[in-house]
Gaussian input, Z-matrix of N, CA and C with variables (Angstrom, degrees):
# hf/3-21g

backbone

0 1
 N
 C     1     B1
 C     2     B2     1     A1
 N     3     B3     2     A2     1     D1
 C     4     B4     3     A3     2     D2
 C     5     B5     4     A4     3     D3
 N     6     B6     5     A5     4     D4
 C     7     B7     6     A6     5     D5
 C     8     B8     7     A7     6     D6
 N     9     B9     8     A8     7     D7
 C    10    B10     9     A9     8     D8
 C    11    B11    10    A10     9     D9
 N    12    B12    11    A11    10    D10
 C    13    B13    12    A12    11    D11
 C    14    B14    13    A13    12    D12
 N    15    B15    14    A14    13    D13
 C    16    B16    15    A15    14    D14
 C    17    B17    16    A16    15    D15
 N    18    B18    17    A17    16    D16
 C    19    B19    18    A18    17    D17
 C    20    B20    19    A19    18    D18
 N    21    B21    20    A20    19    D19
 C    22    B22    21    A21    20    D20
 C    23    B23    22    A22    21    D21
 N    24    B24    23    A23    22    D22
 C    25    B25    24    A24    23    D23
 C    26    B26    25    A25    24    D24
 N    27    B27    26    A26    25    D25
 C    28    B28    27    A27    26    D26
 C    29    B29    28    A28    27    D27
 N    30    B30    29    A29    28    D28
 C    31    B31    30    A30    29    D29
 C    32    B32    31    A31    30    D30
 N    33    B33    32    A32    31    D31
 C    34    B34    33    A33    32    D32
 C    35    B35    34    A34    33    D33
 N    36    B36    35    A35    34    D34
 C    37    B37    36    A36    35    D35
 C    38    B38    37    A37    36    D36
 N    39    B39    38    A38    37    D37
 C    40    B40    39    A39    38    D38
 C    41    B41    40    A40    39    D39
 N    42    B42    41    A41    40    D40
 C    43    B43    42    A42    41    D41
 C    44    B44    43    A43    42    D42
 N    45    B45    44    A44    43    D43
 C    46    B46    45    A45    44    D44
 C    47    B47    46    A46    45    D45
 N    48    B48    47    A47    46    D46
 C    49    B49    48    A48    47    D47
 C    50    B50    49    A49    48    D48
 N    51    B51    50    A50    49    D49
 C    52    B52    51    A51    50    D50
 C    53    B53    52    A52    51    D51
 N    54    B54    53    A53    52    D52
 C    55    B55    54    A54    53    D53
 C    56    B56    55    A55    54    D54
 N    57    B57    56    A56    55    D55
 C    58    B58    57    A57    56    D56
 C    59    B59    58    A58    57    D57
 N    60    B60    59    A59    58    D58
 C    61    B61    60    A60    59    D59
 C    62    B62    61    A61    60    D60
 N    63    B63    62    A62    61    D61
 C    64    B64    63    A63    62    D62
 C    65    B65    64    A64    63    D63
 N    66    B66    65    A65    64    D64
 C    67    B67    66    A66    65    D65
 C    68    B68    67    A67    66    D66
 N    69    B69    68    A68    67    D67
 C    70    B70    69    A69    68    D68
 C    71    B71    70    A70    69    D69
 N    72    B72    71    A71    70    D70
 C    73    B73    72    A72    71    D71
 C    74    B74    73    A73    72    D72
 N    75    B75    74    A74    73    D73
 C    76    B76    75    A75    74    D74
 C    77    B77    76    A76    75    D75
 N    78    B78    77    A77    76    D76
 C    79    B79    78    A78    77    D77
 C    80    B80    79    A79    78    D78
 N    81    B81    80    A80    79    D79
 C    82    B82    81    A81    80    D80
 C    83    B83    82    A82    81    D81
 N    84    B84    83    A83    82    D82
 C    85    B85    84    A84    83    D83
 C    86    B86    85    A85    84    D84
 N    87    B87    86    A86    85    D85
 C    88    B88    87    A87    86    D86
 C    89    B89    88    A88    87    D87
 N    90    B90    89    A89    88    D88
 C    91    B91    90    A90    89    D89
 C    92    B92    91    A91    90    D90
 N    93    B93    92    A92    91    D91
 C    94    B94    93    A93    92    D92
 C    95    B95    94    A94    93    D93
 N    96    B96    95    A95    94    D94
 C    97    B97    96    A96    95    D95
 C    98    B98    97    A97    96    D96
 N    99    B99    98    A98    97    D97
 C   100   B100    99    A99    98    D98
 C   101   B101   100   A100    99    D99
 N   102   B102   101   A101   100   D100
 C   103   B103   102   A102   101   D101
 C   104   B104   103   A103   102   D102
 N   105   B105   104   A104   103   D103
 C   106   B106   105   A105   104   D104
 C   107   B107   106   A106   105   D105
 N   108   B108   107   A107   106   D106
 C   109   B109   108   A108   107   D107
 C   110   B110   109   A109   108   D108
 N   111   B111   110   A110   109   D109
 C   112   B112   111   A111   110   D110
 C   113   B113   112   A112   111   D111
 N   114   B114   113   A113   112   D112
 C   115   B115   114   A114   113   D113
 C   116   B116   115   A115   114   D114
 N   117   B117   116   A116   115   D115
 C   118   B118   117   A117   116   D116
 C   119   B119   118   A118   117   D117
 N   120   B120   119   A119   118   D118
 C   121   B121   120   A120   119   D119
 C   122   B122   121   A121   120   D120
 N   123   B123   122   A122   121   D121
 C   124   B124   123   A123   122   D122
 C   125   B125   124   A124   123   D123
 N   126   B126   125   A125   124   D124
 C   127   B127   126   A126   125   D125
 C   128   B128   127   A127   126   D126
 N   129   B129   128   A128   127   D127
 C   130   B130   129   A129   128   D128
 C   131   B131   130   A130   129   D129
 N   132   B132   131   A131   130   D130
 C   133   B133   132   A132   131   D131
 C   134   B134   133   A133   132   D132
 N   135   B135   134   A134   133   D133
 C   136   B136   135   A135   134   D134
 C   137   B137   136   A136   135   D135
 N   138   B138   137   A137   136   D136
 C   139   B139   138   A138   137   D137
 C   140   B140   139   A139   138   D138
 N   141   B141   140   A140   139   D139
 C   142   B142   141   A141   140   D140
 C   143   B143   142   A142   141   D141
 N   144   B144   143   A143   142   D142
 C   145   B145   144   A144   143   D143
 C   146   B146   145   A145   144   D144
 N   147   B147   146   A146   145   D145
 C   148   B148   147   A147   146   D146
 C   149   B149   148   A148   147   D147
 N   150   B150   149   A149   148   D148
 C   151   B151   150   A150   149   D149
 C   152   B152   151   A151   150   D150
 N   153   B153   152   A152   151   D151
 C   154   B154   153   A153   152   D152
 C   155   B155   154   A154   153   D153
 N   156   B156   155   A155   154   D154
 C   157   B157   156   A156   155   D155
 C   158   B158   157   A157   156   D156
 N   159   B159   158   A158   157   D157
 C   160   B160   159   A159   158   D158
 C   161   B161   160   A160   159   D159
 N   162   B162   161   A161   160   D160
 C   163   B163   162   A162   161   D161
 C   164   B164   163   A163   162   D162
 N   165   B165   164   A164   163   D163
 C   166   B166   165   A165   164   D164
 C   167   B167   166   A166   165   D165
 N   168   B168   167   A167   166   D166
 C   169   B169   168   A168   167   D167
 C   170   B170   169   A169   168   D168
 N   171   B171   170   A170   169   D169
 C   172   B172   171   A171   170   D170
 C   173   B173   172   A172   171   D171
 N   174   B174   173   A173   172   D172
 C   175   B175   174   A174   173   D173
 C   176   B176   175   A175   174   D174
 N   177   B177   176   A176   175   D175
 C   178   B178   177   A177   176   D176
 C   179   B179   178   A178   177   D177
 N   180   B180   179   A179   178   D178
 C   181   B181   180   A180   179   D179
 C   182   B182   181   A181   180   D180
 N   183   B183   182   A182   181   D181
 C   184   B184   183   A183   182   D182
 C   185   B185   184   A184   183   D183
 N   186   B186   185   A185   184   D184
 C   187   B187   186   A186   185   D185
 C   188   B188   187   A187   186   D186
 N   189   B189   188   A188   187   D187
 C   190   B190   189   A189   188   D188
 C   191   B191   190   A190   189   D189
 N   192   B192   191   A191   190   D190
 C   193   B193   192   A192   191   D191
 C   194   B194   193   A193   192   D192
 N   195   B195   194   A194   193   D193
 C   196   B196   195   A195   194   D194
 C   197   B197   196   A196   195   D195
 N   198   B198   197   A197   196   D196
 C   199   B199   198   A198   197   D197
 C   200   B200   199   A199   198   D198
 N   201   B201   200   A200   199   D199
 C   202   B202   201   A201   200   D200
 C   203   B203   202   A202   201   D201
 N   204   B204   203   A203   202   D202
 C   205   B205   204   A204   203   D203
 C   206   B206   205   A205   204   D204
 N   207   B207   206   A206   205   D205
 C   208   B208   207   A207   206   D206
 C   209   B209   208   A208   207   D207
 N   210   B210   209   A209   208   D208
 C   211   B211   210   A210   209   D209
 C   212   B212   211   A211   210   D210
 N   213   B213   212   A212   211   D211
 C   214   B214   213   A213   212   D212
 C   215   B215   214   A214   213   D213
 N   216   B216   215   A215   214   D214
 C   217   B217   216   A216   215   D215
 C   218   B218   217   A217   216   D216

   B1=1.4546
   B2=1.5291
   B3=1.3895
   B4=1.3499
   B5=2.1602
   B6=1.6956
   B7=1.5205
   B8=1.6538
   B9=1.3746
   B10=1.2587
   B11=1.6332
   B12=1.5487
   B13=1.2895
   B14=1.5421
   B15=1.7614
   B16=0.9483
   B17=1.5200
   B18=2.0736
   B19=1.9541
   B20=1.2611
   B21=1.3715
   B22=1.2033
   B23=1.7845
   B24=1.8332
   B25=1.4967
   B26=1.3632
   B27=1.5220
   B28=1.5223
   B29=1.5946
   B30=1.6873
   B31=1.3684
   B32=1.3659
   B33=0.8003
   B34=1.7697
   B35=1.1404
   B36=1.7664
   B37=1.1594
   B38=1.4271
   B39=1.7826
   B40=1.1793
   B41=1.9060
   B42=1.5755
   B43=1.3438
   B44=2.0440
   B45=1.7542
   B46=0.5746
   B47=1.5782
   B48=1.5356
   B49=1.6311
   B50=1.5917
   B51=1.3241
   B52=1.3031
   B53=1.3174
   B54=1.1610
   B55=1.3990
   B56=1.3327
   B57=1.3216
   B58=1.5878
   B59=1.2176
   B60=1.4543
   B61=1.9600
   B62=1.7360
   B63=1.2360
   B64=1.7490
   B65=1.7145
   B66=0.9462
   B67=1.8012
   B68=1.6792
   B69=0.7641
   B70=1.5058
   B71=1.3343
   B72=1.5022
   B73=1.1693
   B74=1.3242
   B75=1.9701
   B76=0.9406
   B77=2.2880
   B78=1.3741
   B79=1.8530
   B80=1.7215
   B81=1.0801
   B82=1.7560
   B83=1.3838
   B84=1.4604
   B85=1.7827
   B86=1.6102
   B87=1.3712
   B88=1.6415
   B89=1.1107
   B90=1.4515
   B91=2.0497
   B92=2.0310
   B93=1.3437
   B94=1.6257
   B95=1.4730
   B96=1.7333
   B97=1.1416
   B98=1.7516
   B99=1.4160
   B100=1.5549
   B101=1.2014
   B102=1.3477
   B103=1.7692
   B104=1.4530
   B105=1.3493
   B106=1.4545
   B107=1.9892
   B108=1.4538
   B109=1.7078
   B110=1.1972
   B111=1.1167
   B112=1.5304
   B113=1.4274
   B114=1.3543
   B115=1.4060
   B116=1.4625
   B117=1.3302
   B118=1.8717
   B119=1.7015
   B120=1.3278
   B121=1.5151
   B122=1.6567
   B123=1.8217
   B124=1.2233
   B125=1.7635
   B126=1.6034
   B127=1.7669
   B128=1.7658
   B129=1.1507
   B130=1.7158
   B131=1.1848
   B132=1.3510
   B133=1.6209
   B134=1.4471
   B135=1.1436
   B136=2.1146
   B137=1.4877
   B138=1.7435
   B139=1.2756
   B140=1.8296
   B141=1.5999
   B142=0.8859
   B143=1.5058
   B144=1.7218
   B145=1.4511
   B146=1.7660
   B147=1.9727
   B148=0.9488
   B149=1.5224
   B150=1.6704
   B151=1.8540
   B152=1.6768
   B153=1.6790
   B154=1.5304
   B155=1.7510
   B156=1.2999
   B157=1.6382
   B158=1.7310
   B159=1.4680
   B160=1.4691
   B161=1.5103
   B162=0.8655
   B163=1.7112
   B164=1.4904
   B165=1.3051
   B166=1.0936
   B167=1.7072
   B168=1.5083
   B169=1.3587
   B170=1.3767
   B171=0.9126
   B172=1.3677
   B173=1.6866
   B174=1.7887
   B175=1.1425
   B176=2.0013
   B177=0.9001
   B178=1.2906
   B179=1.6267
   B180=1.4538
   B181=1.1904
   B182=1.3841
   B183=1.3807
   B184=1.2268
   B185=1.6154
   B186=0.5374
   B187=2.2466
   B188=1.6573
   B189=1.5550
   B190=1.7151
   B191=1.3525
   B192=1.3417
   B193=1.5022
   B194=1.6365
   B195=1.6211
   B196=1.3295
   B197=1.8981
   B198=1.3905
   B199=1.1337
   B200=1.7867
   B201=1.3964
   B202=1.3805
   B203=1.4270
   B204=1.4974
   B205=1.0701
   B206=1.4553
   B207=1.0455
   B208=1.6484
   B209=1.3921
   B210=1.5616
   B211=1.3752
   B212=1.1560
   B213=1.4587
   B214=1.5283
   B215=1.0783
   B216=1.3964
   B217=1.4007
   B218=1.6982
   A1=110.77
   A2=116.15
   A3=116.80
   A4=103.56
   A5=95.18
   A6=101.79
   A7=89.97
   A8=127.45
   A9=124.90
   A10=112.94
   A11=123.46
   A12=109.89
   A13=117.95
   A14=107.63
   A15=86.58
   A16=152.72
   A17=85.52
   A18=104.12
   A19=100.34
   A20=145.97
   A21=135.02
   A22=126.28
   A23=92.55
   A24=116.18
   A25=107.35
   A26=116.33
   A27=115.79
   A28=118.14
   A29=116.36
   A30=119.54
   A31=115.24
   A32=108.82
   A33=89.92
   A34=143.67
   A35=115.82
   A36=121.28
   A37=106.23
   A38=132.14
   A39=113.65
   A40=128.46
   A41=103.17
   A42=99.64
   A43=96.78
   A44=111.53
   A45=116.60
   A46=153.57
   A47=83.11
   A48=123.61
   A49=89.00
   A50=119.76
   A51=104.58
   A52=128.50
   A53=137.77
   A54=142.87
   A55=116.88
   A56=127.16
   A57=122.71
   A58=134.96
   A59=98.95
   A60=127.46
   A61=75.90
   A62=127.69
   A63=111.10
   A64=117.99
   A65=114.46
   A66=115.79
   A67=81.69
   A68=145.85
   A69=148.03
   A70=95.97
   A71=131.18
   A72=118.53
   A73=129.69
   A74=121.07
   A75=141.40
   A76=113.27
   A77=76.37
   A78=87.51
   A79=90.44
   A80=122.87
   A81=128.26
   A82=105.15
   A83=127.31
   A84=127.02
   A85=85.07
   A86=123.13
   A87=109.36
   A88=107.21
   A89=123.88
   A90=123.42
   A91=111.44
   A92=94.07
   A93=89.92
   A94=122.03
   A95=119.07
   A96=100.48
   A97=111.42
   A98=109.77
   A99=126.50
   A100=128.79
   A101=92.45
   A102=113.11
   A103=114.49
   A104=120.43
   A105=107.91
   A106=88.76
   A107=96.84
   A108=95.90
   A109=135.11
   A110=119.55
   A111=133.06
   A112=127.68
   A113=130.06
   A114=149.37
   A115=121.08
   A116=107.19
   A117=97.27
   A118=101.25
   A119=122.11
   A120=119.46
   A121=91.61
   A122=109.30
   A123=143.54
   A124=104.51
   A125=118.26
   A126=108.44
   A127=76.46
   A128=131.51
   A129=125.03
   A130=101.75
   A131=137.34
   A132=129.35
   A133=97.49
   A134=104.91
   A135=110.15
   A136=107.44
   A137=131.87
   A138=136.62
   A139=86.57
   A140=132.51
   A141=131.98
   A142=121.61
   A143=105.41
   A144=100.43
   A145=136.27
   A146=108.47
   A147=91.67
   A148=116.13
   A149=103.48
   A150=92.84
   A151=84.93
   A152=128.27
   A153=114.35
   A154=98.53
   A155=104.71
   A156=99.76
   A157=100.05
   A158=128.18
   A159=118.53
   A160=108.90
   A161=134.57
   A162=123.17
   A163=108.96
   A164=124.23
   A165=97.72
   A166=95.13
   A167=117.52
   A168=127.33
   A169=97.31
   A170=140.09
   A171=151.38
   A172=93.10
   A173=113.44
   A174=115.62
   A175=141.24
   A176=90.60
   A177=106.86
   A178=110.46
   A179=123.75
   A180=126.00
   A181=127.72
   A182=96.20
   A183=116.76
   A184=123.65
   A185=101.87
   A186=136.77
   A187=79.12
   A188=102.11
   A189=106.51
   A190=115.91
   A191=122.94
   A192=148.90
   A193=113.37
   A194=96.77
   A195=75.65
   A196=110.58
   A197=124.74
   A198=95.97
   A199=169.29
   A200=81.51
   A201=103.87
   A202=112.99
   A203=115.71
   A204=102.20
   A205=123.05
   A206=91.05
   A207=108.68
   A208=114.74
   A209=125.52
   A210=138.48
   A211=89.06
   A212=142.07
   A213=135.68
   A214=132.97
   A215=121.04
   A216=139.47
   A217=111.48
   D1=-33.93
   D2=-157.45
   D3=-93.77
   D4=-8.60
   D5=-178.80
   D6=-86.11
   D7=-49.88
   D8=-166.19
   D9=-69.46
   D10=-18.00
   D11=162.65
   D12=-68.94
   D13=-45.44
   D14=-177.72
   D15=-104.76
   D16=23.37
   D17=155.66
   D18=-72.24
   D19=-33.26
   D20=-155.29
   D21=-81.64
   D22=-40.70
   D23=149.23
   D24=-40.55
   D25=-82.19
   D26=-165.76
   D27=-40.39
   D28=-61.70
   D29=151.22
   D30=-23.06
   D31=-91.57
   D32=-175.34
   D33=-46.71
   D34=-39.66
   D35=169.97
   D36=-59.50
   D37=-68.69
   D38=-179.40
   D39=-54.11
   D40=-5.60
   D41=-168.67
   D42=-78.91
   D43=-37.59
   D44=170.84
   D45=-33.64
   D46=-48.81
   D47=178.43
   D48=-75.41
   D49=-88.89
   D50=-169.62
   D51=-40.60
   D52=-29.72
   D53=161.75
   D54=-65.25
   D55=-18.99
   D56=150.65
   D57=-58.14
   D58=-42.70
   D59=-165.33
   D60=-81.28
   D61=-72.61
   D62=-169.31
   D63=-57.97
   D64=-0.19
   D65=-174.34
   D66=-106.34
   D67=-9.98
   D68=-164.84
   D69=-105.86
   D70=-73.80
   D71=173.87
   D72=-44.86
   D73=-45.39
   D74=178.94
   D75=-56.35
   D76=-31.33
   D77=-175.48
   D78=-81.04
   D79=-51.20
   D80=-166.48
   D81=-63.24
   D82=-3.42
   D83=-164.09
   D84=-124.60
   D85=-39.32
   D86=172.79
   D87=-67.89
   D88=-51.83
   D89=-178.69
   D90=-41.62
   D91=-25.33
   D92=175.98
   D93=-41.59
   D94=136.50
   D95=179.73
   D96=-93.04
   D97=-2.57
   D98=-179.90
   D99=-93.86
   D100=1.13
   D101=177.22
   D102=76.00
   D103=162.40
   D104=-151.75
   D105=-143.18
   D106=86.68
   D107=165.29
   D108=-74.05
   D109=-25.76
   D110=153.51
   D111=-109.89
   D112=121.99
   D113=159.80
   D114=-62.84
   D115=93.33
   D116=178.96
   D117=-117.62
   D118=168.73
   D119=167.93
   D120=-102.18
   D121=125.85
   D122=156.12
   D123=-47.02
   D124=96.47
   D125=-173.24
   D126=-93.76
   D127=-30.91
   D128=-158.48
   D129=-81.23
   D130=12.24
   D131=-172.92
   D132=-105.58
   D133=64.47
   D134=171.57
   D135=-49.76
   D136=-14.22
   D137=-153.55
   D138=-78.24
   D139=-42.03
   D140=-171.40
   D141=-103.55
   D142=-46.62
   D143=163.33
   D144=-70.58
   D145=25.84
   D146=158.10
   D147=-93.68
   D148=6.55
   D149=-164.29
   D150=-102.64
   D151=-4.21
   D152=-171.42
   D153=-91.62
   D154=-32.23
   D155=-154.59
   D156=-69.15
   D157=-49.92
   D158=-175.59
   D159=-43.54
   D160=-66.75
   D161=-173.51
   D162=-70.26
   D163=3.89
   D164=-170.80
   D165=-106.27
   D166=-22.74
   D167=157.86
   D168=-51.64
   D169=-64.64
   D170=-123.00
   D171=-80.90
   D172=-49.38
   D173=148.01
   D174=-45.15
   D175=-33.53
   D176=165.28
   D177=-68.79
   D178=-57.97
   D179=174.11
   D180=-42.42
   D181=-40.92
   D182=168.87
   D183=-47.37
   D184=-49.08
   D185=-162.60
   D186=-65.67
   D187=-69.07
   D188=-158.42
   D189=-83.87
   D190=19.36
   D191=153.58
   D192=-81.19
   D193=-57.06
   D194=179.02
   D195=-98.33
   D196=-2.39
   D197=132.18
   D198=-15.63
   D199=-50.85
   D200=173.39
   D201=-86.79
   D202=-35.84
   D203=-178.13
   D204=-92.75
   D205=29.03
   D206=-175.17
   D207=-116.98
   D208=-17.43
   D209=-142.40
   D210=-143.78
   D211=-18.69
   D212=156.55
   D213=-66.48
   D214=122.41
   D215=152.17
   D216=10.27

């Protein structure tokens, strides 16, 4: 029980996170005033993915926590 909360935590939190950082990019390509024909996700904009990547590791950590405690002896 306690491995499946906390794959389920991680899942979400990182599913979360990433679905912010893309509504972020996605909102920053509509704000254009030159119009925006192509949609890419910005990986070189460290100005924002330093506040997306900690939880979204953090999500990840999560996952391979309860991994382990799921896959142990």
């Amino acid at each position: 029980m306690k491995a499946a909360l906390l794959i389920i935590g991680g899942v979400t939190l990182s599913g979360v996170t990433f679905g912010a950082w893309y509504w972020l990019n996605a909102l920053a390509c509509g704000m254009n005033t030159t119009g925006c024909s192509n949609f890419h996700l910005n990986w070189k904009d460290w100005e924002t993915l330093r506040f997306f990547l900690p939880p979204f590791l953090l999500g990840l950590g999560l996952i391979g926590a309860g991994l382990w405690v799921w896959l142990r002896p």
